[in-house]
GUZA-186806 format. One record per residue (C-alpha): x, y, z; residue in one letter. Coordinates in pm, whole numbers, plus 50000, padded with zeros to 5 digits. Layout:
XYZA ...
This chain:
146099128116986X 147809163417112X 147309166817455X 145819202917562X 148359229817613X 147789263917745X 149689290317593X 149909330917425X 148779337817103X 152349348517066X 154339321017220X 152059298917017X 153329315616718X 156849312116801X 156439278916881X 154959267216566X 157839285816360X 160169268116529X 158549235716475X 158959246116070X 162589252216133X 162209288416099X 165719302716208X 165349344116182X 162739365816170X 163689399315990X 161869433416056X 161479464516228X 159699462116536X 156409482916573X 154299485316890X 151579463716801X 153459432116841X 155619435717143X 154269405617313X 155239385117026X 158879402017056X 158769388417432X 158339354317241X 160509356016994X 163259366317280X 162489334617484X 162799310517150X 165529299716958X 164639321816663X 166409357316592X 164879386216554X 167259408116282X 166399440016378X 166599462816028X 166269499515941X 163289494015687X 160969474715632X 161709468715303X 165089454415338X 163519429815599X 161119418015289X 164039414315099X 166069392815316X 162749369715386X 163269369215012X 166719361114970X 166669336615213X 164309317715065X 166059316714720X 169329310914872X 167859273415105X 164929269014928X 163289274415306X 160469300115425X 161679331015463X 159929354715764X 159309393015850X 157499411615984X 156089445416025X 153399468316229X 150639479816074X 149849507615847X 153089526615706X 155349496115810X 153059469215622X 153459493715360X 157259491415311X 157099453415309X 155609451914980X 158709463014774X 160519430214907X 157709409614905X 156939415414531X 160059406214475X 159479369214651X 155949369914453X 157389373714133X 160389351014189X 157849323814347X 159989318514665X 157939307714998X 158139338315270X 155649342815553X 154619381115617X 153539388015945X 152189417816040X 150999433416382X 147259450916346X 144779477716542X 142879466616826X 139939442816750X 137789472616881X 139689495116626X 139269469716312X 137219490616074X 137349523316254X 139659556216124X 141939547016452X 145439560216309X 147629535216118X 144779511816034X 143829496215676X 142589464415530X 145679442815542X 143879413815372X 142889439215081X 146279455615043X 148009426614983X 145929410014748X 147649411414444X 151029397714623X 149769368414873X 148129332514757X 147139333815128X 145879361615401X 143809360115673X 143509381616022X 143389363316321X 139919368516454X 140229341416759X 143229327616982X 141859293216939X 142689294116522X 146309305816564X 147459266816469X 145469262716214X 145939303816061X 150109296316099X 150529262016012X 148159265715660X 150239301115583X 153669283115570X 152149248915414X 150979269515110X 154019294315084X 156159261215079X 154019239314817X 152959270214588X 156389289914629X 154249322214731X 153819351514980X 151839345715230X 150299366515488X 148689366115854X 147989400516041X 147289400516437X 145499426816628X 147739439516906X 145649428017189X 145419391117087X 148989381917122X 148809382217540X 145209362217489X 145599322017590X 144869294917324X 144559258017377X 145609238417085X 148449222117066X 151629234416791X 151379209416487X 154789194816367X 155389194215973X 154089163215821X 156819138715673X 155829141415326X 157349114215142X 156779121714726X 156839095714485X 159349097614247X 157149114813855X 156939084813630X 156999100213301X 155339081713030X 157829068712789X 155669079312513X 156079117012594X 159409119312605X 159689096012266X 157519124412144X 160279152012255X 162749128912125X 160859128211801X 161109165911807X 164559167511874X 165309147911587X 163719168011335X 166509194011441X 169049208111223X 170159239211408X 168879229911803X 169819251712090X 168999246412489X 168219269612656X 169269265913075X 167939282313367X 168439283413743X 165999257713773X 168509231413606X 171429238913780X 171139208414007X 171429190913657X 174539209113478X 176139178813393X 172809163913237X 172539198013052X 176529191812892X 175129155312763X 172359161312586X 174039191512457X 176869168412326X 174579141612203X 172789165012035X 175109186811848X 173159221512035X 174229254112131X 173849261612469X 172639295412634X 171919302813035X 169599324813215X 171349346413477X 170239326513747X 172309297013531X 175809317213535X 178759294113644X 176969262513635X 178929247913326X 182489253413310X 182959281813017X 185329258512841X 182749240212688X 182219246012345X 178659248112279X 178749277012553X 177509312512405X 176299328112715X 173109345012780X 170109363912568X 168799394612636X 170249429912709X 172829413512933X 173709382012683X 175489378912399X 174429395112060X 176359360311896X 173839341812147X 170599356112004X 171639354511635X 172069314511713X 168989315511902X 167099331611601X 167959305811351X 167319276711540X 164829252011429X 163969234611799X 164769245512125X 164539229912469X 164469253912768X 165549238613091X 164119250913375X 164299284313217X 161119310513173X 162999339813034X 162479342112675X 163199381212597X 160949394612302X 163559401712059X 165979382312133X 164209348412019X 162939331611747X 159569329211619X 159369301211477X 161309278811604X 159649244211781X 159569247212207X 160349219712409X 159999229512799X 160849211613116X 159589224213450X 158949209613758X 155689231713793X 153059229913513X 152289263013564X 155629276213421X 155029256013081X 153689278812815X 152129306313051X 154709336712907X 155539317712561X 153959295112306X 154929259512391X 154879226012134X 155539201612407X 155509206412809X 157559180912999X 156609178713371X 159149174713603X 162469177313785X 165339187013527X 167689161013707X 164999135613574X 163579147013215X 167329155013078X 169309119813154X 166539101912988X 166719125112643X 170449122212656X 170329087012669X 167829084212358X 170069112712178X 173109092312233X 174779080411842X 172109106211677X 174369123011424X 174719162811473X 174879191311156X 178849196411163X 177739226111015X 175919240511267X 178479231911478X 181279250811271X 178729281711306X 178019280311693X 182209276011738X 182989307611527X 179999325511745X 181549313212045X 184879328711949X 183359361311810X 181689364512153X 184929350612351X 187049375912159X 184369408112218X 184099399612630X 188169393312630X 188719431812504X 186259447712667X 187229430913072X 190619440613007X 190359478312949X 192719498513112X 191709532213288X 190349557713523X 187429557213552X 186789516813579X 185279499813275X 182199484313398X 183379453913229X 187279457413409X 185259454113729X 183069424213673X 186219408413535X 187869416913830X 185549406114091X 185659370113865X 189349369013951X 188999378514335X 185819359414459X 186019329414632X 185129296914426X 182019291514671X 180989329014719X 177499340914693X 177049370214473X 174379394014521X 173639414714237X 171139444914260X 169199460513972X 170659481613742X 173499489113444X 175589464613639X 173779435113630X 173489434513266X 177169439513263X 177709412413511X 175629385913306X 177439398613007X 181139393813169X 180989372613472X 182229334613414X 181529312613790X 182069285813916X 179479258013960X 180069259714327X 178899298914320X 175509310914413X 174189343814265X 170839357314404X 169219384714206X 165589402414216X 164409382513869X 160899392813745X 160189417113969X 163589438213932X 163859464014216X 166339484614281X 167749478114661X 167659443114692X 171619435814684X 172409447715023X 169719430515232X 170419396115022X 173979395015077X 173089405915525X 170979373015478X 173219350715286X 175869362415537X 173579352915870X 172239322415696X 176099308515553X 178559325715755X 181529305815610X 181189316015289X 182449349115109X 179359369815034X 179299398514788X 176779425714641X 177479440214382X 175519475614373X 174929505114160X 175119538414341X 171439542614329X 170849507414436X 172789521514773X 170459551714816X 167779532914813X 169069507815149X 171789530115251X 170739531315633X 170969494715629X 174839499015615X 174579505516006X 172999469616032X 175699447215876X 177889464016165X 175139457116399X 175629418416313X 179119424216230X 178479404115921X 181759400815666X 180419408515405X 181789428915094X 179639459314923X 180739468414560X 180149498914477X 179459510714095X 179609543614116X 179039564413777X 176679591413901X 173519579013702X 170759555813683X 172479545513397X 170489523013272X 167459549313273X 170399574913093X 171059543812829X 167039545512739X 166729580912732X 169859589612545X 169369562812305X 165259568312263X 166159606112177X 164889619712525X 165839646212774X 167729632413078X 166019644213325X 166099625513655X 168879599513545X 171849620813702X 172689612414104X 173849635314389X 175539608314597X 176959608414921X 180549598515017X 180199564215007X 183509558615177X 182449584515438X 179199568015519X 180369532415550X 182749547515770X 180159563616015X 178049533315986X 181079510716092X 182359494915763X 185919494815635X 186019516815360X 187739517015010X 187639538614725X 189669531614399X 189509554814096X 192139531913866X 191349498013750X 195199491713805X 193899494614222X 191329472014164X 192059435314194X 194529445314478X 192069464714632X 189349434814639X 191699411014769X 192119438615078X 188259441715113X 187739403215117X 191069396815354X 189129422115624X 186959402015897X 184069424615916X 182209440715669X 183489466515403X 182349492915111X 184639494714800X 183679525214595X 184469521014275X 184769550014014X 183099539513720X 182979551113347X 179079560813261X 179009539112894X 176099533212707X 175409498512726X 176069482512414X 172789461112375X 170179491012473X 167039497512300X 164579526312414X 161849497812414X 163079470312647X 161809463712946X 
């Protein structure tokens, strides 16, 4: 039994973090939890001091996607609660585990119009699967240790707020280690994957779809793609898992994929997604039979209509179908077609990531970040025209990691995910890739990659637009209003913050240029001049 121990509200905090393994706490700090800064200061956690409070969301975020751990911040309360959301939708929407923590008014203030107060537990409602204001010192254990036990089962936000005057208050219970949870291994009947099996063998014209939830199993997905004669298409979150040299490879769907991916996708008969949820209207069939495999049963069917859900880990479900698909004989036919889509799309990417010029093609500069980046770099790709250009052109490698805002799709998120990737893996080559007004929207947080001297690399895609926005509005017949940017000197302002700067106006600079920025030990902004081009997949519509 835990012997009695006599300690803050706030050190008690700390301590039970650390007990988690929680490594950084990211934030701006606010005056109503000082005391727990005193803590923090006397643990073995860092505090990453930020400019906003959204960027500190962010990188709770992208830590969590990058280890699969919680991610932390924290924030005072009112206006600085406020700016966590941004980041923390992001986490909600993604289902990654990250703790919010956020300082509150004096218990005599709770309630009152004292300035900065609101109902924390009410604002965050729609974003946390858990919230709850510490009321008592004696129920700090208990409030911290069932806030990062559900973030880490359910893959949610979660949320505790602390009035300023109960951090220096004494509690008596002792800090709670992690239980060693020890999970059986799923058992899946035999008869329910006979029944997928059963499915699958109806198929003339299959496809599998992959997502970032199977790319601990790339080599199951190339089996059963083989055994079964299917094309193959990958979510963004999939790029660079399988080598582009196999044959069944057309890319992705959706405004970023290939149009030779979707046409496949349309006239396929079944279709197996792999730890993959995005299924773009428009893109997809509507008739076609769904076979899903998730490790959550909540992902199976909620967005799509689903024949047959398979529960579990992909690494699991897909060795067992190949094995059963193994000697079934495949439509050479379909075949034949998904090889001349392959090359149709091979051909189309090829002429496009080799245009010459000033300013950059969008697609020269993915191409040439592909031929730069280190084979285990982590790629950080904001919102914007360039991501669907980077799902469109980039080819990885398996040992690459690209983090990306997924459902939730802000703008901002590249910078503070790559300043996390870089504190959490600082051996590796970290990258974000950034469209001009992705920068505006985190561009103070420049100053704090110099702060932490972190080496990372910022790509700049400058073409003076939300271009994406300009895409929809040209395109849907509309005025333009808005789209067009007044930037800063990006060169200028990296600069002043204390980055190297770069600027290159000539994709013949541009490889050279990269190499530069990535040979450089601290961290660096390469502005890139890019041509504003109508994407070629746009639609006024899509979402």
């Amino acid at each position: 039994m835990p012997t009695m121990q006599i300690m803050t509200v706030a050190d008690t905090f700390v301590k039970q973090l650390e007990a988690w393994g929680v490594e950084r706490i990211y934030g701006v700090m606010g005056d109503t939890f000082l005391d727990f800064l005193d803590a923090v200061e006397r643990s073995s956690i860092q505090f990453v001091a930020v400019k906003h409070e959204g960027t500190a969301a962010f990188m709770a975020s992208a830590e969590a996607k990058l280890t699969g751990k919680l991610g932390v911040c924290i924030a005072t309360s009112g206006p600085g609660m406020a700016n966590l959301l941004n980041g923390l939708g992001d986490a909600y929407q993604d289902k990654v585990p990250v703790l919010a923590i956020t300082g509150q008014v004096p218990t005599k203030k709770i309630g009152t119009d004292t300035k900065q107060y609101l109902d924390q537990q009410v604002f965050i409602e729609p974003l946390a699967a858990y919230s709850a204001l510490l009321s008592a010192p004696d129920a700090t254990v208990e409030l911290v240790t069932k806030a990062m036990h559900t973030a880490m089962e359910w893959g949610a936000v979660t949320h505790l707020s602390v009035p300023k005057d109960l951090w220096s208050q004494q509690q008596t219970n002792a800090v709670r280690k992690p239980p060693q949870l020890v999970k059986g291994v799923v058992q899946f009947n035999p008869q329910d994957v006979e029944q997928a099996v059963a499915i699958m063998k109806t198929a003339q014209q299959p496809v599998v779809v992959a997502g970032i939830g199977a790319r601990e199993a790339a080599g199951d997905v190339v089996r059963l793609c083989a055994a079964w004669g299917a094309g193959l298409i990958l979510s963004l979150g999939a790029k660079g898992m399988i080598e582009e040299s196999f044959p069944q490879l057309l890319g992705g769907i959706g405004k970023g994929g290939s149009p030779q991916a979707s046409q496949l996708l349309k006239k396929a008969d079944v279709v197996l997604l792999a730890g993959d949820t995005w299924w773009p209207e428009g893109y997809v069939p509507e008739t076609a039979r769904l076979i899903q495999i998730d490790y959550a049963a909540a992902n199976i069917g909620t967005r799509f209509s689903v024949e047959l859900g398979l529960v579990g880990a992909t690494g699991q479900v897909l060795p067992e179908l190949a094995k059963r698909m193994a000697g079934h004989e495949q439509n050479e036919q379909w075949l034949t077609y998904v090889g001349q889509q392959r090359s149709k799309w091979y051909a189309q990417v090829e002429k496009e990531a080799t245009t010459e010029g000033t300013p950059v093609h969008p697609a020269r500069l993915v191409r040439a970040l592909q031929n730069t980046v280190a084979n285990d770099a982590v790629l950080c790709v904001d919102t914007g025209d360039h991501t669907v250009w980077f799902s469109r052109i980039f080819a990885g490698s398996g040992e690459q990691k690209t983090l990306f805002s997924g459902t939730w799709r802000s703008m901002g998120f590249g910078l503070p995910a790559a300043m996390a990737a870089q504190l959490i893996q600082p051996e590796r080559q970290v990258v974000a890739l950034v469209g001009d007004g992705c920068l505006g929207m985190t561009l103070a947080d420049l100053s704090t990659a110099a702060r932490y001297n972190l080496p990372l690399t910022v790509v700049v895609v400058n073409n003076g637009n939300l271009q994406m926005e300009t895409d929809r509005q040209k395109v849907g017949q509309h005025t333009t209003l808005g789209s067009d940017l007044t930037n800063p000197d990006f060169v200028k302002v990296a600069e002043a913050c204390g980055l190297a700067g770069f600027r290159v106006t000539d994709s013949a600079e541009l490889d050279q240029t990269l190499e530069q920025a990535f040979a450089l030990p601290g961290p660096v902004l390469v502005d890139v001049s890019t041509l504003p081009l109508t994407f070629p997949n746009t639609s006024p519509q899509e979402g």
